[in-house]
C-alpha positions as CSV (number, residue, x, y, z in Angstrom):
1,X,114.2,-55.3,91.2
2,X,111.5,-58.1,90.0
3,X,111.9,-60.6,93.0
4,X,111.5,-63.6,90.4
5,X,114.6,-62.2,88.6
6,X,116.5,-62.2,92.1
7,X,115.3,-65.6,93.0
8,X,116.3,-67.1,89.7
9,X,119.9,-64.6,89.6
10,X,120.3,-66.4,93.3
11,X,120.0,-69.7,91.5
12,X,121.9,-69.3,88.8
13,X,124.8,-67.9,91.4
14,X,124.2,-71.3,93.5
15,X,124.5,-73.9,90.5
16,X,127.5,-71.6,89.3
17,X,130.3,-73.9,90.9
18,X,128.9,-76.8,89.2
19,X,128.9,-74.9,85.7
20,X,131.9,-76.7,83.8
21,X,130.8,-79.8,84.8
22,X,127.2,-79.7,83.5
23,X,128.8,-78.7,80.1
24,X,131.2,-81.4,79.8
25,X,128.6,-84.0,80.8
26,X,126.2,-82.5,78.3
27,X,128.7,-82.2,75.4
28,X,129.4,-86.5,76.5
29,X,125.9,-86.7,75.6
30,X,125.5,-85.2,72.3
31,X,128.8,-86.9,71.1
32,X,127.5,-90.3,72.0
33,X,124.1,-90.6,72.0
34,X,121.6,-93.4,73.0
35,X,120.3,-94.7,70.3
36,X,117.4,-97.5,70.3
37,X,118.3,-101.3,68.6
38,X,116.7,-101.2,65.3
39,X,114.1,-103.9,64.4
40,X,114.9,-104.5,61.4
41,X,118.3,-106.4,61.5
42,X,120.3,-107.1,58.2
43,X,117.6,-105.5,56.0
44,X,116.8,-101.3,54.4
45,X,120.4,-100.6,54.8
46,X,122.0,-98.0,52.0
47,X,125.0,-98.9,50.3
48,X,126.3,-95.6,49.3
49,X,124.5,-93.6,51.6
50,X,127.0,-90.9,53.4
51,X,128.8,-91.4,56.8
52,X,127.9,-87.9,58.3
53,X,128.4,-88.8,62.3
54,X,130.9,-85.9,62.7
55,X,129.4,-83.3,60.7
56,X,125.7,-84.2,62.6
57,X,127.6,-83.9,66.1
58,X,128.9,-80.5,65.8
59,X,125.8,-79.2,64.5
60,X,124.0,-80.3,67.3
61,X,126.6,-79.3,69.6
62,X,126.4,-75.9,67.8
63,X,122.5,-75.6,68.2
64,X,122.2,-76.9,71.8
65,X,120.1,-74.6,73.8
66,X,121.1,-75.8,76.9
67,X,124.7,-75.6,76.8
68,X,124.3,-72.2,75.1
69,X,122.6,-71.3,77.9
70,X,125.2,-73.0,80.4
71,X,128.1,-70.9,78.3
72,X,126.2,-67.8,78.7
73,X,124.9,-67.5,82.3
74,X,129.0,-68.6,83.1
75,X,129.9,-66.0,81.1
76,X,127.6,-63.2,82.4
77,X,128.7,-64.0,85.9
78,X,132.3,-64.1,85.3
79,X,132.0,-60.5,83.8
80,X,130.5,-59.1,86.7
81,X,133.3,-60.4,88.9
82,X,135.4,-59.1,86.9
83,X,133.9,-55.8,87.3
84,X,132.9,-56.5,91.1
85,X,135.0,-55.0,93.8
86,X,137.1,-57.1,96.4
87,X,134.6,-56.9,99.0
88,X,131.6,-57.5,96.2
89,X,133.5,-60.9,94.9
90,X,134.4,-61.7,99.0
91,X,130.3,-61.4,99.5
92,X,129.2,-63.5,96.1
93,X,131.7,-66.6,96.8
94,X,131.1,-67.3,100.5
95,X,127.6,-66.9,99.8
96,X,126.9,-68.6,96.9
97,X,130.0,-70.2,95.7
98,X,131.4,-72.3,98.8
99,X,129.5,-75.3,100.0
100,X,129.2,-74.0,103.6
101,X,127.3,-71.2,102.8
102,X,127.9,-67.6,104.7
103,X,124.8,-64.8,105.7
104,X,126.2,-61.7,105.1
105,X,125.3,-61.2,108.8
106,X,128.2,-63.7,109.8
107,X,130.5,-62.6,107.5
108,X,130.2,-58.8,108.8
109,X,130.5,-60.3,111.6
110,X,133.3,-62.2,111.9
111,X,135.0,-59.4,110.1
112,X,135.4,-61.2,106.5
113,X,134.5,-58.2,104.9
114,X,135.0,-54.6,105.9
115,X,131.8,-52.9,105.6
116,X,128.8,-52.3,107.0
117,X,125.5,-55.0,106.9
118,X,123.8,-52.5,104.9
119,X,126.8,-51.5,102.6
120,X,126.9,-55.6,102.2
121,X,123.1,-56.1,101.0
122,X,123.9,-53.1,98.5
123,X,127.0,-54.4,96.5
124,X,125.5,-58.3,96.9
125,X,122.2,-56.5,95.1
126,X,124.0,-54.3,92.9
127,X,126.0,-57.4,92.0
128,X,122.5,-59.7,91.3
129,X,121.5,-56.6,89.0
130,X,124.7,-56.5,86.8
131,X,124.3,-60.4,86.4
132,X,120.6,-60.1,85.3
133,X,121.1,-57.3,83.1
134,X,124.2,-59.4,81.6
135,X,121.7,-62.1,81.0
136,X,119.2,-59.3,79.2
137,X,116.4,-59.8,82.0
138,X,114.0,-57.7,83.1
139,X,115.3,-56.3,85.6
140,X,112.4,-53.8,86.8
């Protein structure tokens, strides 16, 4: 595996608690926008011009990059949990997931998961692939 796919699957893994947040706060954004105090006060306004505030807000919703993005790293990486194996998920969230962040070391260790060190890298790898080739990366 590419190791700037891994580094950025290991990012996107990090920032994944903080997922729905970042989509709410970006959809606030697009339904009320900043918009600068226009110049011209009183004069140039259309009578019979169109009220389209709605219909512009859900297209831009709709064409966001961003959140698209957001929706579909989420959704790659809840697919591969899904498909992950107890000790696979175990690994992912008190690695990534949990503020307090576990080594795999420690977590072998302390007997949180029952495999071997080795066995642990594997899935946690084999994990990282499924998510980049859910996200059509290139993975090698």
């Amino acid at each position: 595996m590419r190791k700037e796919v891994k580094s950025l699957v290991i990012v996107i893994l990090k920032d994944y608690p903080s997922i729905n947040k970042k989509l709410k706060s970006r959809k606030f954004e697009l339904m009320h926008p900043i918009h600068k105090r226009d110049e011209n006060v009183g004069g140039g306004r259309a009578i019979n011009r169109p009220w389209t505030y709605y219909d512009d807000m859900l297209i831009t919703i709709d064409q966001d990059r961003y959140m698209h993005r957001l929706k579909r790293e989420k959704e790659a990486i809840d697919l591969a949990l899904q498909d992950a194996g107890d000790c696979t998920q175990k690994i992912i969230k008190e690695c990534y997931f949990n503020p307090n962040h576990k080594t795999i070391k420690n977590l072998v260790a302390t007997g949180d998961i029952w495999c071997s060190t080795t066995k642990a890298y594997k899935l946690r790898d084999q994990f990282i692939v499924d998510v980049a080739k859910k996200l059509d990366l290139d993975v090698f």
